[in-house]
C-alpha positions as CSV (number, residue, x, y, z in Angstrom):
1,X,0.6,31.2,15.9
2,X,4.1,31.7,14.0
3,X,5.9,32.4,17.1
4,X,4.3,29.0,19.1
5,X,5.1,27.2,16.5
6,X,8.7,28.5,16.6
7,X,8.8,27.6,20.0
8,X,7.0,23.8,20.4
9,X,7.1,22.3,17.3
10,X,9.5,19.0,17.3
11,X,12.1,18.1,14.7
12,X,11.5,19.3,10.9
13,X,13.5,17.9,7.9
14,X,14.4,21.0,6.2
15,X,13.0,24.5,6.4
16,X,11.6,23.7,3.0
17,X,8.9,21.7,4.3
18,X,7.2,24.6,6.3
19,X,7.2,26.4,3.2
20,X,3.7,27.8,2.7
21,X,3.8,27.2,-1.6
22,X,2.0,24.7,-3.1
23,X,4.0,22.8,-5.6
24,X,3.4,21.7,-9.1
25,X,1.5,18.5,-10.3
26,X,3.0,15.5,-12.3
27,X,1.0,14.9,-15.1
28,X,1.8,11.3,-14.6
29,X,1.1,10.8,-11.7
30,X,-2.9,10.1,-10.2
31,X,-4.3,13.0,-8.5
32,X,-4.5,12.4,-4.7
33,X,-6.3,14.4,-1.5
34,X,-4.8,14.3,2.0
35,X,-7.2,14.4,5.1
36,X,-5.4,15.6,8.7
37,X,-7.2,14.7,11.3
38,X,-6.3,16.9,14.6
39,X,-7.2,16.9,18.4
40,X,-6.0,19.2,20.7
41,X,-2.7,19.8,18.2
42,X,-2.9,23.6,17.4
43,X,1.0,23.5,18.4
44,X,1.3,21.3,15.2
45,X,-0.8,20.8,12.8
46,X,0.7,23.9,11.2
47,X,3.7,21.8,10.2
48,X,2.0,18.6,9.2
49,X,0.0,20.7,6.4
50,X,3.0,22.8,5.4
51,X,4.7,19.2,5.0
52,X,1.9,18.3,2.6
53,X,2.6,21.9,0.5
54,X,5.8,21.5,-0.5
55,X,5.3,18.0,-1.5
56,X,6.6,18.3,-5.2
57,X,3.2,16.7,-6.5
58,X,0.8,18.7,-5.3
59,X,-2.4,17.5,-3.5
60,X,-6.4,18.4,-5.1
61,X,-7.4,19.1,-1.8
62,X,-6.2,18.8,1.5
63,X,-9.0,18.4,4.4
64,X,-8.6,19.6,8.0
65,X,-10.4,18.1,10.7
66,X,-11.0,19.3,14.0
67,X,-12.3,16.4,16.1
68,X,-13.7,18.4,18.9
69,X,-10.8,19.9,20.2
70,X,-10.6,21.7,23.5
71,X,-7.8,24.0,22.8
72,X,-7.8,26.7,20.1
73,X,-7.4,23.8,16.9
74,X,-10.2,24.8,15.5
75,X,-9.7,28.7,15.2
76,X,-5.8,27.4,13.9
77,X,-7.1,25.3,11.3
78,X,-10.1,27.9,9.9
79,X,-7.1,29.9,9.4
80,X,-4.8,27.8,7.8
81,X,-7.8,27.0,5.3
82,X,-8.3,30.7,4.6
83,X,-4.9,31.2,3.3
84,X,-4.3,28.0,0.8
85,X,-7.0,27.5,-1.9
86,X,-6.8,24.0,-1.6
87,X,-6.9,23.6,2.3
88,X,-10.1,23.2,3.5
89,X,-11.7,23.1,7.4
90,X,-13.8,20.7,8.8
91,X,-15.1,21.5,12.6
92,X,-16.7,19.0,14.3
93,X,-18.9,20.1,17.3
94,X,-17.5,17.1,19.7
95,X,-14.5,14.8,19.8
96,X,-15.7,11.5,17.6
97,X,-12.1,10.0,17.4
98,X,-9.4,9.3,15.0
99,X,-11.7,7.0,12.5
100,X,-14.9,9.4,12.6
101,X,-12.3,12.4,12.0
102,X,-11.3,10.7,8.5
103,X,-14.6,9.1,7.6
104,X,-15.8,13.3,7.7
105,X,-12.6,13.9,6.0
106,X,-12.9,11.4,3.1
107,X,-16.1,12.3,2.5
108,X,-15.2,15.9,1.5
109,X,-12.1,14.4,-0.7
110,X,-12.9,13.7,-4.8
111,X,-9.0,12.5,-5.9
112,X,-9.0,8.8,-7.0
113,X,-6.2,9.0,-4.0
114,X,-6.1,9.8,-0.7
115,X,-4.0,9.6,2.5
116,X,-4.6,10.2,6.1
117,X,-1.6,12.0,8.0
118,X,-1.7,12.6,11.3
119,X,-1.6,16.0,12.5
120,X,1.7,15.8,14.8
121,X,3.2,13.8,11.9
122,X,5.2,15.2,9.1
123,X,5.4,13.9,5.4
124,X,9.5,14.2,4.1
125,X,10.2,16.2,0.4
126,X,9.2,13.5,-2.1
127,X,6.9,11.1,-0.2
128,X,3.5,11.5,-2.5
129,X,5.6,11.1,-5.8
130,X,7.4,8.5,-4.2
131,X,4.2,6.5,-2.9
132,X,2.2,7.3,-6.1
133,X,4.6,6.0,-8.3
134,X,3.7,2.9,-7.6
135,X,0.1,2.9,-8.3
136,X,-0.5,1.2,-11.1
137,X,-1.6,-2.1,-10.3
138,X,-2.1,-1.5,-6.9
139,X,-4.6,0.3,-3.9
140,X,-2.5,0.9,-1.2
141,X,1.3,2.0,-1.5
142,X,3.1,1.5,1.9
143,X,6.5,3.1,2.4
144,X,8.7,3.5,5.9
145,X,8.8,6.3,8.6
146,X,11.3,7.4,10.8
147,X,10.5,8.3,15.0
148,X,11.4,11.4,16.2
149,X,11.4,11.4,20.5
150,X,11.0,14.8,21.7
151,X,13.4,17.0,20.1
152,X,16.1,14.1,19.1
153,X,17.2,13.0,15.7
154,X,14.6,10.8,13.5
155,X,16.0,7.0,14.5
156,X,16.5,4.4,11.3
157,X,13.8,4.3,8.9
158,X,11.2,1.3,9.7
159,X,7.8,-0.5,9.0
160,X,6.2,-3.4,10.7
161,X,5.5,-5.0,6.9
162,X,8.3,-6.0,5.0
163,X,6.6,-6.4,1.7
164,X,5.7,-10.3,1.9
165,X,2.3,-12.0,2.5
166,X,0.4,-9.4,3.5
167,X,-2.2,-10.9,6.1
168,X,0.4,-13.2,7.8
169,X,2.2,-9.8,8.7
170,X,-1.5,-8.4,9.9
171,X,-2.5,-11.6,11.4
172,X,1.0,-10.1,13.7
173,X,-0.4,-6.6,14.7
174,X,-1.1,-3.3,13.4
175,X,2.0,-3.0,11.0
176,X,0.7,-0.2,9.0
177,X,0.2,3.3,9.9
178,X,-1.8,6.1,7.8
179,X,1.2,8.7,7.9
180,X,3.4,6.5,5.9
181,X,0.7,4.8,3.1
182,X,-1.9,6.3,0.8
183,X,-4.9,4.8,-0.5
184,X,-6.9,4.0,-3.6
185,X,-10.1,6.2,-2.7
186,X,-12.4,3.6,-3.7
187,X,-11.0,1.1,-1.6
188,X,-11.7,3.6,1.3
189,X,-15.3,3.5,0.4
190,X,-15.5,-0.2,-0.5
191,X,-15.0,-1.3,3.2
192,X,-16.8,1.9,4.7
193,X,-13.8,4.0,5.6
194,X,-12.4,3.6,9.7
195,X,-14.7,2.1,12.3
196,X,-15.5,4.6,14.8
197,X,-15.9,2.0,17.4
198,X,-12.2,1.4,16.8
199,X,-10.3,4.2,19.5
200,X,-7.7,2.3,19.1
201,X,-6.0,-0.7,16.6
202,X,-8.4,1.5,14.1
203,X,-5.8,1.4,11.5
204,X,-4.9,-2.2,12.2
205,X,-8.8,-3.2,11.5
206,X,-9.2,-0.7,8.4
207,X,-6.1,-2.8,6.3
208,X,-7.6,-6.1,7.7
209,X,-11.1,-5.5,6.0
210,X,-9.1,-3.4,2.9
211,X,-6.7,-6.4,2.5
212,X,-10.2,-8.9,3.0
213,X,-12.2,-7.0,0.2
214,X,-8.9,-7.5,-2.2
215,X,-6.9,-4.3,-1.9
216,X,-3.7,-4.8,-3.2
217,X,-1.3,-3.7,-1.2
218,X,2.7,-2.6,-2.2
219,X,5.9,-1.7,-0.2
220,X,8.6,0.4,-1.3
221,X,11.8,1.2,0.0
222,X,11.5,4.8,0.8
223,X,11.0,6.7,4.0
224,X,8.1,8.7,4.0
225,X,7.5,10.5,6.8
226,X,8.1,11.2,10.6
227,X,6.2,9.4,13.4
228,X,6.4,12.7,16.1
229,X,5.8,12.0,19.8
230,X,4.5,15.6,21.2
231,X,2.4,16.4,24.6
232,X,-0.5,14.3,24.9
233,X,-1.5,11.3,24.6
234,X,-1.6,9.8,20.7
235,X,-4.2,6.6,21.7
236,X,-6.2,5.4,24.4
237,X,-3.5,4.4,27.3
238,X,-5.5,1.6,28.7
239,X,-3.9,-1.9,28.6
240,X,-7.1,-3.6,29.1
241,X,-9.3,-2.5,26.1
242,X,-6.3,-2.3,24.1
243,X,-6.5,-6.1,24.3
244,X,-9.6,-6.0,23.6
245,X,-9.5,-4.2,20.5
246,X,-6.9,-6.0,19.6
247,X,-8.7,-9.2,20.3
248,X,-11.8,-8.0,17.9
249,X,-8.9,-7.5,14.9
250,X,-7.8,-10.8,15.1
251,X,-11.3,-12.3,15.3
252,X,-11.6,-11.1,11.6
253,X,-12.0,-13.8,9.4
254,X,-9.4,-13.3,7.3
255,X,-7.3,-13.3,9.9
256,X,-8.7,-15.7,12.4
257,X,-8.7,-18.6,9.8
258,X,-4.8,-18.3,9.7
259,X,-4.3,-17.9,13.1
260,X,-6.6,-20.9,14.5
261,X,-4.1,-23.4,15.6
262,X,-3.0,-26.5,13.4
């Protein structure tokens, strides 16, 4: 697997962050699990957990899920798992999508914390501590990520919410992305995790109904992570039920109350 991953995998910060040691914990800082959901990314999901390991506050647990792949995921995950204590495997028999892949993964996670990366994403030296130190007072920390295209350079830091209103910047689209935010746990459970119906605009709909229930939501001013494009296709690549499901977000009423015209 070493020597594919050699090979395909995209842009890394630092060599640091495929470092296979698990870091220390910050006393003051909440505990946290991390869930990686992965279809068809045995090229990658190597370096999306080796991103979470050398995070300088270390994760509980960390939770792999195989959603059904049809290449060899599963077998690359089981053995991941087997040599980190606190990586775990979860093999689905059949691809559920993104949202059931976390739901399974959440369930398996005990941290007050937890934060859903995807598996050909990478988290950057610093981003749990950096996220976590802001959550007192809050439920879900958002900070910024930065795209990597093929094998380019990671472009500027971004993030569709700025840090204002909250549901005016939903009520414009899906503005925040698991691979950059982490979540009170509870809150997760609160609003019953991802909505598997959702195959895409799921993360858009899961902040709706968190920021409907009362999440508090922060921003800081930190890049977080990388947003990877690798082979394959990352959501459904179909105009016409994107609108749809975009359309069914929107008719949330928490957000169709502010967008109903004046």
């Amino acid at each position: 697997m070493h020597a594919r991953l050699a090979k395909d995998a995209m842009y890394l910060p630092t060599d640091d962050c495929r470092s296979d040691l698990t870091r220390s914990t910050h006393a003051s800082l909440p505990a946290y699990d991390v869930v990686i959901p992965c279809y068809n990314r045995a090229h990658v999901v190597g370096d999306a957990l080796a991103s979470v390991l050398a995070q300088d506050h270390a994760p509980t647990r960390i939770v792999l899920v195989d959603d059904g792949s049809s290449d060899n995921s599963d077998a690359v995950i089981r053995r991941l798992a087997s040599m980190h204590a606190n990586v775990e495997a979860a093999v689905l028999p059949r691809n559920g999508g993104a949202s059931n892949a976390r739901n399974v993964g959440v369930s398996l996670c005990t941290a007050p914390w937890v934060a859903f990366l995807d598996s050909d994403d990478i988290w950057l030296p610093g981003a749990a501590r950096a996220l976590l130190d802001q959550a007192a007072g809050h439920d879900i920390i958002v900070g910024s990520f930065a795209r990597v295209e093929g094998n380019a350079m990671p472009g500027e830091p971004e993030c569709g919410w700025s840090g204002g209103d909250i549901r005016r910047a939903l009520a414009t689209g899906g503005v925040i992305g698991p691979s950059w935010s982490i979540v009170r746990r509870a809150i997760v459970t609160a609003v019953a995790g991802f909505d598997p119906s959702f195959h895409n605009c799921n993360d858009w709909d899961f902040y709706t109904r968190a920021a409907a229930d009362g999440a508090r939501f922060a921003r800081i001013d930190r890049c977080v992570a990388l947003y990877r494009t690798v082979a394959g296709a990352r959501l459904v690549d179909d105009d016409a039920i994107n609108a749809v499901n975009a359309r069914r977000v929107r008719a949330h009423p928490y957000l169709a109350d502010l967008l109903q015209p004046a």
